[in-house]
C-alpha positions in Angstrom: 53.4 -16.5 17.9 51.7 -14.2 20.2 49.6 -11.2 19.7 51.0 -8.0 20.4 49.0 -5.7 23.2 48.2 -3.3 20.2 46.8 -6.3 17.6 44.8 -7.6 21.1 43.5 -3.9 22.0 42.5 -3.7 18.6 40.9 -6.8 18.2 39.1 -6.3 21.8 38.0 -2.6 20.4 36.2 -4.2 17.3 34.5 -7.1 19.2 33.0 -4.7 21.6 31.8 -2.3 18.4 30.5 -5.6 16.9 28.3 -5.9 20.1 27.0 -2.7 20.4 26.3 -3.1 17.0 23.9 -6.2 17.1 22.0 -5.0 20.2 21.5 -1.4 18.3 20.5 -3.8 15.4 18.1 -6.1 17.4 16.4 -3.7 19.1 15.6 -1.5 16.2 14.3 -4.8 14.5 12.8 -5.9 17.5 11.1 -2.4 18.0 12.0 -2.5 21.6 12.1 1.3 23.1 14.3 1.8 25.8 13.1 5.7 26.4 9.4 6.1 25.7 8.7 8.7 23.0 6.9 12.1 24.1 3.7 12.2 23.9 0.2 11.0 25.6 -1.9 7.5 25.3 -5.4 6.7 24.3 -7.1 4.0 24.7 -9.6 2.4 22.4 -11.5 -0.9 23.0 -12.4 -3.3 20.3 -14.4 -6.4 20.0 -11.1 -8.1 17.9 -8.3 -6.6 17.1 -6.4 -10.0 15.0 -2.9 -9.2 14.7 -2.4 -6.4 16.3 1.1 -6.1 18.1 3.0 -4.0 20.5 4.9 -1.5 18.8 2.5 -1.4 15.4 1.9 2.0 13.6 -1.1 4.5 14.6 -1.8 6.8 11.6 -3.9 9.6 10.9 -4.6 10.9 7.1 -1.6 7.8 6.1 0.8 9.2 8.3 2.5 8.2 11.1 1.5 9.8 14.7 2.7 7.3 16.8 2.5 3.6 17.9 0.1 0.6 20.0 2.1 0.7 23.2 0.1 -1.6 25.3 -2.7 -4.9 25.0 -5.0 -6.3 26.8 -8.4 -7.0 28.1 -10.7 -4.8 29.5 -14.7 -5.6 30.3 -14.0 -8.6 27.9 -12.7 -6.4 25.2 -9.5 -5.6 24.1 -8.1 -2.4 25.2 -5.5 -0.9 23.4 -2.9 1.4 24.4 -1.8 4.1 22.0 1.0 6.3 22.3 0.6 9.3 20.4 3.3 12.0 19.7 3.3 15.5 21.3 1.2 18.0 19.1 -0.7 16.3 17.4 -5.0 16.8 18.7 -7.3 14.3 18.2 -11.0 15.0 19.0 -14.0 13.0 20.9 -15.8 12.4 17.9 -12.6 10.2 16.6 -13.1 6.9 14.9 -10.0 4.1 15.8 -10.2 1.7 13.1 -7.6 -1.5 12.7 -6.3 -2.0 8.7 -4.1 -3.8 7.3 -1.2 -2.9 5.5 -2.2 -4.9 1.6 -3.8 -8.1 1.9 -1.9 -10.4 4.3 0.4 -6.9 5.5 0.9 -6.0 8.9 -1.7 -4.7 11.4 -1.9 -0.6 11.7 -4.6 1.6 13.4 -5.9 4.2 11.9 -7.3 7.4 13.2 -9.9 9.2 11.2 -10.8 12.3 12.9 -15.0 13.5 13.6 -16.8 17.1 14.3 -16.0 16.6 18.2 -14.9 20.3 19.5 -13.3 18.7 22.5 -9.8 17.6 22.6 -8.9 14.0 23.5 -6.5 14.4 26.5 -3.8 12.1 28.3 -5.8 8.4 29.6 -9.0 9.4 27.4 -10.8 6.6 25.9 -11.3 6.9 21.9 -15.4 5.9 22.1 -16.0 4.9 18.1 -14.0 2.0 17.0 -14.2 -0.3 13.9 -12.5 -4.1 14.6 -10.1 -5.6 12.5 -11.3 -7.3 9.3 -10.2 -11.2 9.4 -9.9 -12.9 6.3 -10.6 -16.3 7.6 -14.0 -15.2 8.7 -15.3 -14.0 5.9 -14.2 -16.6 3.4 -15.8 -19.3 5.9 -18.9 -17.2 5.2 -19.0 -17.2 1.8 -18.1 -21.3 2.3 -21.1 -21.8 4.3 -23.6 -19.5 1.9 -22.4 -21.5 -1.0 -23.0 -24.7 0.9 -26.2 -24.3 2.0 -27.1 -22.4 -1.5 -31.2 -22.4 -0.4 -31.6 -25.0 -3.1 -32.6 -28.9 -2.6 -29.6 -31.0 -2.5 -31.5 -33.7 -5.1 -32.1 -30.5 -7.6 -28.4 -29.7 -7.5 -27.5 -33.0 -8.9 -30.6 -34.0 -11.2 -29.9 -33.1 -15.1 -31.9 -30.0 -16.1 -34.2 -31.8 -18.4 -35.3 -33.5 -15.6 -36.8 -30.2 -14.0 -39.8 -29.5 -15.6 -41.1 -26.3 -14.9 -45.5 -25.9 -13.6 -47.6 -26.0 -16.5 -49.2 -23.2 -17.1 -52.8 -22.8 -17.0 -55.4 -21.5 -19.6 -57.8 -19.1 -19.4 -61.7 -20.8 -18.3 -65.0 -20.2 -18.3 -67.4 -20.2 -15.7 -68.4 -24.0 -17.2 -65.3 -25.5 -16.6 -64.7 -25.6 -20.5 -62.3 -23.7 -22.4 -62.4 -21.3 -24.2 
């Protein structure tokens, strides 16, 4: 009825495999480092960065040169933290822009490099930025330009023979008369 030592060794060997498995698993999904990468950070400061995580991609030309380590505020703006990988130079004249990854994809920031002859270093700020593009904003623009359309409310509802355009006027004479 009971287990041998060998069937319990066994099944105490796969239970611990099984737990080293879901940590390996969560933190991979979780994107949680436990060494950081090498490399240096930048920081850039933007006005809104909407979505933006911990642990989201920072590209240059599409590809990917490391990751947002770090968020918060800073003069009210948000300061961003980016870990970039060994080797790889960005300049002064840089542009940090946030994008999205398709339509409702996830946050990304992405690096487009300028004609700046000096090279960012190690706790140097990235000076250009472009904030992230949120989708609710605009479409509650184009809401409230199509409400208040710059037309009377009464002319948007009357039928359109009822709108009867200025008459035009003839040519006169001096007399009053015409012609």
């Amino acid at each position: 009825m009971y287990a041998s030592r060998t069937t319990q060794f066994i099944v105490g060997i796969f239970t611990i495999l099984g737990i080293i498995a879901l940590a390996i698993l969560s933190f991979s999904l979780g994107k949680i480092t436990l060494v950081e990468s090498p490399g240096y950070t930048l920081y850039a400061n933007f006005d809104n960065i909407a979505g933006l995580k911990t642990g989201n991609q920072v590209e240059l030309a599409g590809v990917e040169i490391g990751k947002v380590a770090r968020i918060g505020l800073h003069n009210d703006r948000a300061r961003v933290a980016l870990r970039i990988q060994n080797g790889v130079q960005i300049d002064s004249d840089a542009i940090a822009g946030i994008k999205s990854a398709g339509l409702l994809g996830d946050k990304y920031v992405s690096i487009a490099l300028g004609p700046g002859e000096k090279t960012l270093k190690d706790g140097d700020v990235i000076r250009e930025t472009q904030s992230a593009f949120v989708l609710e904003d605009a479409i509650g623009q184009v809401i409230n330009n199509i409400g208040s359309g710059g037309g009377s409310k009464e002319a948007d509802k009357a039928p359109p023979e009822a709108i009867t355009p200025p008459e035009k006027s003839s040519p006169q004479n001096g007399t009053g008369k015409q012609k």
